[in-house]
Backbone as JSON Lines, residues from 0, in Angstrom:
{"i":0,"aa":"X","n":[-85.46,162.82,-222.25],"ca":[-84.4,163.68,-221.81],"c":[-84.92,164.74,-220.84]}
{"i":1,"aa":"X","n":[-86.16,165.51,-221.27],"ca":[-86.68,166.26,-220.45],"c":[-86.89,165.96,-218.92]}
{"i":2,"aa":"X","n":[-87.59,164.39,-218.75],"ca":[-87.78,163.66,-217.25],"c":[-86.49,163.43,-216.67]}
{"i":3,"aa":"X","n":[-85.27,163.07,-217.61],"ca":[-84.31,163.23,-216.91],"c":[-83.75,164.07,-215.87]}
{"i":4,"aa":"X","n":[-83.6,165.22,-216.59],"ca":[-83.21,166.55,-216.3],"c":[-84.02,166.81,-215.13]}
{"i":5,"aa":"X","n":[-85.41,167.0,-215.2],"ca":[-86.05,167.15,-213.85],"c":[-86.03,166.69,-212.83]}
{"i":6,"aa":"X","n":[-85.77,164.84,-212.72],"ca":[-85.33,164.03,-212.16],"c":[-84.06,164.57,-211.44]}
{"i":7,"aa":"X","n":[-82.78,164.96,-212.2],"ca":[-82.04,165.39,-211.45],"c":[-82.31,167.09,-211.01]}
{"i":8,"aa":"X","n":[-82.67,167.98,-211.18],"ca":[-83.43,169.31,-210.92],"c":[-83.96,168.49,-209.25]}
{"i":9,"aa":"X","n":[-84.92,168.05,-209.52],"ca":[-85.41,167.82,-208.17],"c":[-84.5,166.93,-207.33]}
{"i":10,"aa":"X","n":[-83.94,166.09,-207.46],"ca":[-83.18,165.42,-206.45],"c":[-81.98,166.18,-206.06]}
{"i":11,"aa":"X","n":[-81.35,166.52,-206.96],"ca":[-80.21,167.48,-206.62],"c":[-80.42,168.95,-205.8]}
{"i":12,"aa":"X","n":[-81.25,169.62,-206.18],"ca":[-81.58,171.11,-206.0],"c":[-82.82,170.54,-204.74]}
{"i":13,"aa":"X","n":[-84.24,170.53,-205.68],"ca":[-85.18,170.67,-205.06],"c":[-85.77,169.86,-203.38]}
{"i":14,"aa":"X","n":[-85.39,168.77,-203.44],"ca":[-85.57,167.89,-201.74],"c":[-84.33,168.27,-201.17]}
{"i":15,"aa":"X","n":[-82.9,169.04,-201.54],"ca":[-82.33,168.92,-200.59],"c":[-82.61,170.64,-199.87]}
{"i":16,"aa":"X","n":[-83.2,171.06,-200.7],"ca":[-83.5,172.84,-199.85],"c":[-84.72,172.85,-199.08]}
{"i":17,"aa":"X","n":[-84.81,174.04,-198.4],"ca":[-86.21,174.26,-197.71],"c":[-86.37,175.65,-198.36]}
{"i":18,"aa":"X","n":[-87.29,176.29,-198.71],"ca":[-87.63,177.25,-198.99],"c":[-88.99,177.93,-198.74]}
{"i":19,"aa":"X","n":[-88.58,179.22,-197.91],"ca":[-89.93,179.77,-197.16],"c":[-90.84,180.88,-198.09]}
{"i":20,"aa":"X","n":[-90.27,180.69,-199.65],"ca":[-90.98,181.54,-199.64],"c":[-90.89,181.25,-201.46]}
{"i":21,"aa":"X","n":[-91.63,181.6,-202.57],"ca":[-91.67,181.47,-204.03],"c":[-90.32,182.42,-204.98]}
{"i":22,"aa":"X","n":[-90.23,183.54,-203.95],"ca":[-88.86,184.07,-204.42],"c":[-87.51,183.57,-204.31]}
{"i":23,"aa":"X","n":[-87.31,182.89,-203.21],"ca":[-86.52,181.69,-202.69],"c":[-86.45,180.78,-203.52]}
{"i":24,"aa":"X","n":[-87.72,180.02,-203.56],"ca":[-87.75,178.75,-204.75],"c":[-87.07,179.46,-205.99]}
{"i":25,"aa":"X","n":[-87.69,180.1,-206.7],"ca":[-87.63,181.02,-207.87],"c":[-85.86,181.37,-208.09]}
{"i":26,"aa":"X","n":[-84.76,182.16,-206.97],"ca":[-83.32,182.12,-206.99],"c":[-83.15,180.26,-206.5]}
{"i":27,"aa":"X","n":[-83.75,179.5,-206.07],"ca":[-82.99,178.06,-206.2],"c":[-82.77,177.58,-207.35]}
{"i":28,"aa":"X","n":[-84.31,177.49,-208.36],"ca":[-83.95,177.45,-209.35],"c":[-83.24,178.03,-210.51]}
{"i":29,"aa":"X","n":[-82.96,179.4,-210.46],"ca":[-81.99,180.19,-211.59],"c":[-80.48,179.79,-210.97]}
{"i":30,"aa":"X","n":[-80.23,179.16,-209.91],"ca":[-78.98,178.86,-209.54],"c":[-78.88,177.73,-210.08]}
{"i":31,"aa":"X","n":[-79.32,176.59,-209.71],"ca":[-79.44,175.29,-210.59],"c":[-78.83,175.44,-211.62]}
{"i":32,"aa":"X","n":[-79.85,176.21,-212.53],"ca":[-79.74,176.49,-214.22],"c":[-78.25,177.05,-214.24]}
{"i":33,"aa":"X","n":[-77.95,177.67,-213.85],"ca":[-77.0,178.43,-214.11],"c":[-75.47,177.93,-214.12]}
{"i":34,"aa":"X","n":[-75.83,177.35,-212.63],"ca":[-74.23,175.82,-212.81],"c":[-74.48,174.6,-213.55]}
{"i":35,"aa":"X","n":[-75.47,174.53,-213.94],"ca":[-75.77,173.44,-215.11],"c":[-75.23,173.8,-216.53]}
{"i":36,"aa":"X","n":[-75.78,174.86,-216.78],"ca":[-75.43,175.6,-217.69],"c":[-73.76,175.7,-217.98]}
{"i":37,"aa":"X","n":[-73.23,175.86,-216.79],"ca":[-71.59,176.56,-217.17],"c":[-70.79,175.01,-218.0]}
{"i":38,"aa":"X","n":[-71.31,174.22,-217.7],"ca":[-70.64,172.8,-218.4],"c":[-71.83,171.63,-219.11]}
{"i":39,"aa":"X","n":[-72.22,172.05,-219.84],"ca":[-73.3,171.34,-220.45],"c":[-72.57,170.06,-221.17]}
{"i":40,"aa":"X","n":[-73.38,169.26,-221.15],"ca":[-73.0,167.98,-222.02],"c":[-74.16,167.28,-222.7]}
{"i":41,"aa":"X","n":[-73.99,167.25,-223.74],"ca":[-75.06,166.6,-225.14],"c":[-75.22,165.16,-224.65]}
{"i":42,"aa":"X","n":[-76.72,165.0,-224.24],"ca":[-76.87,163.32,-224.38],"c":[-76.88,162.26,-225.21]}
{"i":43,"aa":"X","n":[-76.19,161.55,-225.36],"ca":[-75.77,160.6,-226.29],"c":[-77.07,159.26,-226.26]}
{"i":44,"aa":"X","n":[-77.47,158.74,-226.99],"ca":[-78.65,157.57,-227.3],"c":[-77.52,156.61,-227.23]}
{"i":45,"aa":"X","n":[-77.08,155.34,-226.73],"ca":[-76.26,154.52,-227.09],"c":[-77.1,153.39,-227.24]}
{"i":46,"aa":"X","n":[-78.62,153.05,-226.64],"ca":[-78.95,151.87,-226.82],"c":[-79.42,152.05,-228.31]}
{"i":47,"aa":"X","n":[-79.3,150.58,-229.41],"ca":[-80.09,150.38,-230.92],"c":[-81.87,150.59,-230.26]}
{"i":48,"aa":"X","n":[-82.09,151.02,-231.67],"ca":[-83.99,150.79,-231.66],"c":[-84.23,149.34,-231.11]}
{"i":49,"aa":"X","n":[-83.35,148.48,-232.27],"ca":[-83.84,147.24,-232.29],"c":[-83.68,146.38,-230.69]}
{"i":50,"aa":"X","n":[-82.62,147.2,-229.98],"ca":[-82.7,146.76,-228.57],"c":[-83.56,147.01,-227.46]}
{"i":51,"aa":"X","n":[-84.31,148.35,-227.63],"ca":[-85.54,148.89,-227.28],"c":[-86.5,148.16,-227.5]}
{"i":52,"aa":"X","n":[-86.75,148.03,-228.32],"ca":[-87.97,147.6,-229.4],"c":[-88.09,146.23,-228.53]}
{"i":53,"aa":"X","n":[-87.19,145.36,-228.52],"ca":[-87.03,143.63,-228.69],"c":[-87.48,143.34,-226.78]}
{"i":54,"aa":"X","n":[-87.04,145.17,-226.04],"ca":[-87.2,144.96,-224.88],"c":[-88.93,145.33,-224.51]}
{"i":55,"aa":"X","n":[-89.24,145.74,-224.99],"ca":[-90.65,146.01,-225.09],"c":[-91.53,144.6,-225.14]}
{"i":56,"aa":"X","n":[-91.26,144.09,-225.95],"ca":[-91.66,142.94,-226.64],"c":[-91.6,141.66,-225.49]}
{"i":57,"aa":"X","n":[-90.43,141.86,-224.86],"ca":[-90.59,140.72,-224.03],"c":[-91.13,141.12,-222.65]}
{"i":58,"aa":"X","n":[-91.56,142.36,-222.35],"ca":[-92.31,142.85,-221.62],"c":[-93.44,142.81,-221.51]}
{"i":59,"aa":"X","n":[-93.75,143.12,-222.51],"ca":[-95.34,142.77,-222.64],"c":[-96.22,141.35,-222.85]}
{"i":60,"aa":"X","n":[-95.05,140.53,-223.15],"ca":[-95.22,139.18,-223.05],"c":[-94.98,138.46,-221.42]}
{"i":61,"aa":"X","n":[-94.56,139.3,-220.92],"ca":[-94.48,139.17,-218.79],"c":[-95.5,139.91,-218.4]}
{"i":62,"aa":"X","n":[-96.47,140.7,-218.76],"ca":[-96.75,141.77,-218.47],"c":[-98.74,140.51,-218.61]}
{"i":63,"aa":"X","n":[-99.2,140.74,-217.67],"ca":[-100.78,139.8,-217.75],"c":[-101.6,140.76,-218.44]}
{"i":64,"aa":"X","n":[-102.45,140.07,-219.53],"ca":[-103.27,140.88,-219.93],"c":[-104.33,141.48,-219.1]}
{"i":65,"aa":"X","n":[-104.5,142.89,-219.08],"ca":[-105.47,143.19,-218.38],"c":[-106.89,143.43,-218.86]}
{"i":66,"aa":"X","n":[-107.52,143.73,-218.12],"ca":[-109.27,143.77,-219.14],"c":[-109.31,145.41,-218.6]}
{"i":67,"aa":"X","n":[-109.81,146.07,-219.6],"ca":[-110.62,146.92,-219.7],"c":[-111.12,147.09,-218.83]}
{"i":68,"aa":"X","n":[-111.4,148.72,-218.05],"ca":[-112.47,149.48,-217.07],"c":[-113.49,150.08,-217.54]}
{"i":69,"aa":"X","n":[-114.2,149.97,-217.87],"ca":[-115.69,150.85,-218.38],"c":[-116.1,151.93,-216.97]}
């Protein structure tokens, strides 16, 4: 959830500004927060474990074993 959020933090806010200066950056980001803030919404999990899980599984079975770097 956290990578999410940043994910959108930076795509939304952060690549579309230019900012000349850390005080600048610094009010981009308390603005962000702040209209984020006024309508928050709780993230919901909808996928099962067992659908996670089962996707893993056949991933790593596509996935070539690799060897070890010493």
């Amino acid at each position: 959830m956290v990578e999410r959020f940043f994910r959108d933090l930076t795509t939304k806010r952060l690549r579309r500004g230019v900012f000349h200066s850390v005080p600048e950056l610094v009010a981009a980001l308390q603005d962000y927060l702040a209209q984020h803030n006024q309508a928050p919404a709780p993230f919901i999990l909808t996928a099962q474990a067992t659908d996670i899980l089962m996707k893993v599984k056949r991933a790593r079975k596509k996935l070539p074993a690799r060897k070890k770097v010493q």
